[in-house]
MIVEX-588198 format. One record per residue (C-alpha): chain; x, y, z. Coordinates in pm, 1 decimal. Each point is the difference from the previous one (the first is absolute). Layout:
<rs>
 unit       c1       c2       c3
    A        X        Y        Z
...
</rs>
This chain:
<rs>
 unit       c1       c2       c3
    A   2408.3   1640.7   4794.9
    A   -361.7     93.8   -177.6
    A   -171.1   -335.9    -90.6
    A   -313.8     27.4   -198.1
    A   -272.9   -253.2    -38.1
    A   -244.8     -3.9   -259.5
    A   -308.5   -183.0    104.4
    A   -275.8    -81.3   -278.1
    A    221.9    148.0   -303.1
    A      0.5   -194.5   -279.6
    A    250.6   -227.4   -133.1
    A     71.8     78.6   -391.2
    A    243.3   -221.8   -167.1
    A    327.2    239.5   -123.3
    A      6.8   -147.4   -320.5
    A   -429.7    -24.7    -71.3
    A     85.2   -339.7   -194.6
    A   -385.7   -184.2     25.8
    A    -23.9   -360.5   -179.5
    A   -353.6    -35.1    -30.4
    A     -2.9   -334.2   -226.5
    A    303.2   -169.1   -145.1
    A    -14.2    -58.2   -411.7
    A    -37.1   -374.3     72.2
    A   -311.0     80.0    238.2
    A   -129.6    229.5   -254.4
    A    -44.0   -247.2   -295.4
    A   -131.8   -251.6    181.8
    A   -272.1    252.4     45.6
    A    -24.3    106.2   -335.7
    A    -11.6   -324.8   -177.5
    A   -196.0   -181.4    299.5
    A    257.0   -233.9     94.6
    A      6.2   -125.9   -323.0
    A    382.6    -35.0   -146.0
    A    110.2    256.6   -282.7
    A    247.6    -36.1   -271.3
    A    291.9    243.0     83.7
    A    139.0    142.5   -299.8
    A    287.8    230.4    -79.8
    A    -69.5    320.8   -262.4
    A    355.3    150.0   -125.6
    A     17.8    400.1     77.8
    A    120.0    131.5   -389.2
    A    -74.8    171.8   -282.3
    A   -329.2    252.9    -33.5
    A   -125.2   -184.5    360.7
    A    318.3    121.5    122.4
    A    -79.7    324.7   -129.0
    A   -372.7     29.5    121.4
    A     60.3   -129.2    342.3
    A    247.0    286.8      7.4
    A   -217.1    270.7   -125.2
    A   -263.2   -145.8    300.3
    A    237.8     -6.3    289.6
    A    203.6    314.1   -131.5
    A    338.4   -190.8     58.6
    A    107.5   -372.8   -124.9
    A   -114.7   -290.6    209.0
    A    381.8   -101.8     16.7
    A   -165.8   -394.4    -41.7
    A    126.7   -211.1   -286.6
    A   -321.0   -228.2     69.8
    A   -282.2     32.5    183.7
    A   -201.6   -379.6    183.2
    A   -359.3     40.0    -46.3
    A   -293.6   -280.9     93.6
    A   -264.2    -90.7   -269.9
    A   -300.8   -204.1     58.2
    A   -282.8    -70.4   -283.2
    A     72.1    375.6   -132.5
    A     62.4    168.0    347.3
    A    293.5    141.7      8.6
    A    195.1     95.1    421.2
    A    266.8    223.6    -23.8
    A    209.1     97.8    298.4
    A    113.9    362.8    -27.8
    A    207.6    256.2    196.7
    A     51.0    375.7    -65.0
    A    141.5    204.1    238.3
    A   -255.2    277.7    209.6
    A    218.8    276.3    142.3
    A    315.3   -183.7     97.9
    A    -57.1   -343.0     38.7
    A   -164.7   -312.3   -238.8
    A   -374.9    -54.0     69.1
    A    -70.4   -402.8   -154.3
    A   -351.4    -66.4   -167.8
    A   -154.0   -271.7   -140.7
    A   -259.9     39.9   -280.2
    A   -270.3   -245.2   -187.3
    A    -87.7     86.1   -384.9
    A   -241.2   -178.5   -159.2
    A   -107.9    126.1   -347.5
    A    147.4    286.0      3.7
    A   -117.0    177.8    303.1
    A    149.1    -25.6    379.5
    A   -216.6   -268.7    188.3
    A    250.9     -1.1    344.9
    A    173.3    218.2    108.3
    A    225.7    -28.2    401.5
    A    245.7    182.3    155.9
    A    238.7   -298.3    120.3
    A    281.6    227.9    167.7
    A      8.7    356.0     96.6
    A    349.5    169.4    113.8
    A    -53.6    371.7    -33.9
    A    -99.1    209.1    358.4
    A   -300.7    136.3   -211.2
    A   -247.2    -98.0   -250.2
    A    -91.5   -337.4    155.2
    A   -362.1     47.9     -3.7
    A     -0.3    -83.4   -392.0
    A    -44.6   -356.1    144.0
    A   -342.7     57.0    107.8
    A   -286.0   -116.8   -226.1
    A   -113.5    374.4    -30.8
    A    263.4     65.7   -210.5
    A    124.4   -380.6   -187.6
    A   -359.8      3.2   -117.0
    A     15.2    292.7   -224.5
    A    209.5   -220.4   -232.9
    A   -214.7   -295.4     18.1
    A   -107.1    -39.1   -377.1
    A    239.6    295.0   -116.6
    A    198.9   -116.9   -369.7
    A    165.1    237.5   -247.7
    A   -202.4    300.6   -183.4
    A     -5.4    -71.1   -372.6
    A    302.0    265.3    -33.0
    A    279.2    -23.0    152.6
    A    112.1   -183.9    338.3
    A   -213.2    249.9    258.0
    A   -294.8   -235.8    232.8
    A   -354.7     38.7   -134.2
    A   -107.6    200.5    275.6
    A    103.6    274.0    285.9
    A    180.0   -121.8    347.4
    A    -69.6    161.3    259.0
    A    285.4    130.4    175.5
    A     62.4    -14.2    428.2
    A    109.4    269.7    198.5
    A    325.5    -24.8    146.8
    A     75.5   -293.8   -291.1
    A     52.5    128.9   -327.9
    A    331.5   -152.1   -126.1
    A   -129.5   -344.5    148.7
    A   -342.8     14.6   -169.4
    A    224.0    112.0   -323.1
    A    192.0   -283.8     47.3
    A   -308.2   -290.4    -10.8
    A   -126.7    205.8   -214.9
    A    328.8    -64.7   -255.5
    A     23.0   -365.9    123.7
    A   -374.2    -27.8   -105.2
    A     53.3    109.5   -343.5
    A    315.9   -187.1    -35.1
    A   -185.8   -361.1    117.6
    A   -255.4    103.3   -234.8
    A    263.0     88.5   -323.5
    A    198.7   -330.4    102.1
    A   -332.9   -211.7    -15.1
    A    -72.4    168.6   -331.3
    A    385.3   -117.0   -168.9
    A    -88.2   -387.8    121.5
    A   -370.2     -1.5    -94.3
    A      6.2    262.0   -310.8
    A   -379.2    132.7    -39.1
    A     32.2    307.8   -214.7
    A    -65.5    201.8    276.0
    A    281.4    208.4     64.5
    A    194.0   -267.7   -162.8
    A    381.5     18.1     -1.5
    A    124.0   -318.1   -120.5
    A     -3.1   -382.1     90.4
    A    286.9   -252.8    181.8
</rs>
């Protein structure tokens, strides 16, 4: 019997689940320890319809939880990468992203959109005047295309479901 022994090889989890900060850890962050309401927005109607047109398929949620704090606004998101869900947390305030975190990460790939170098990009990102595209160009990774696609939809989603609680006229597409 052939027995082989790997000496210095690294150990890579089979299923490349990472939880970097749980939601709970995450606001506490965001808000500074200070408490938030939590508030409930029904998924229906032309929201239903926009969040679908963002994601490219429904969000299969009849509500969604989301934090508010003296016009800050926490969402917890997930949209799957390749295969598997990747969960985010994002911060609007007045209509632009102020936080943005990769909480979980369960694809094999792509996990580098955690890292600063790329979450920054969105820092201060809202909604061009037409239409529900970002306000500027993200810069893509090599290697991690269909999970930078995927913040990249979360980010405009967090920014569209920010808009429907705090209407601004900005890419306005209804109220509660």
């Amino acid at each position: 019997m052939l027995s082989i022994l790997l000496i210095g090889a690294p150990l890579v989890p089979v299923s490349g689940r990472e939880d970097y900060l749980s939601p709970e850890e995450f606001l506490q962050q965001v808000f500074s320890g200070r408490s938030a309401a939590i508030n409930k927005l029904w998924i229906k109607g032309e929201l239903k319809e926009n969040i679908s047109k963002i994601l490219g398929h429904d969000l299969n949620l009849l509500r969604i939880s989301y934090w508010e704090l003296e016009g800050r606004t926490a969402w917890i998101l997930e949209e799957v990468g390749k295969e598997q869900p990747i969960t985010m947390g994002f911060v609007v305030y007045e209509d632009k992203i102020e936080n943005m975190a990769v909480l979980a990460f369960r694809e094999s790939r792509g996990w580098e959109i955690r890292y600063p170098f790329f979450t920054d990009q969105f820092l201060g990102a809202g909604f061009l005047r037409e239409g529900m595209e970002l306000d500027r160009n993200i810069d893509g990774i090599s290697g991690a295309t269909l999970s930078v696609n995927a913040a990249t939809r979360l980010a405009r989603l967090s920014l569209l479901l920010h808009n429907f609680v705090h209407p601004s006229g900005v890419g306005q597409v209804g109220h509660r």
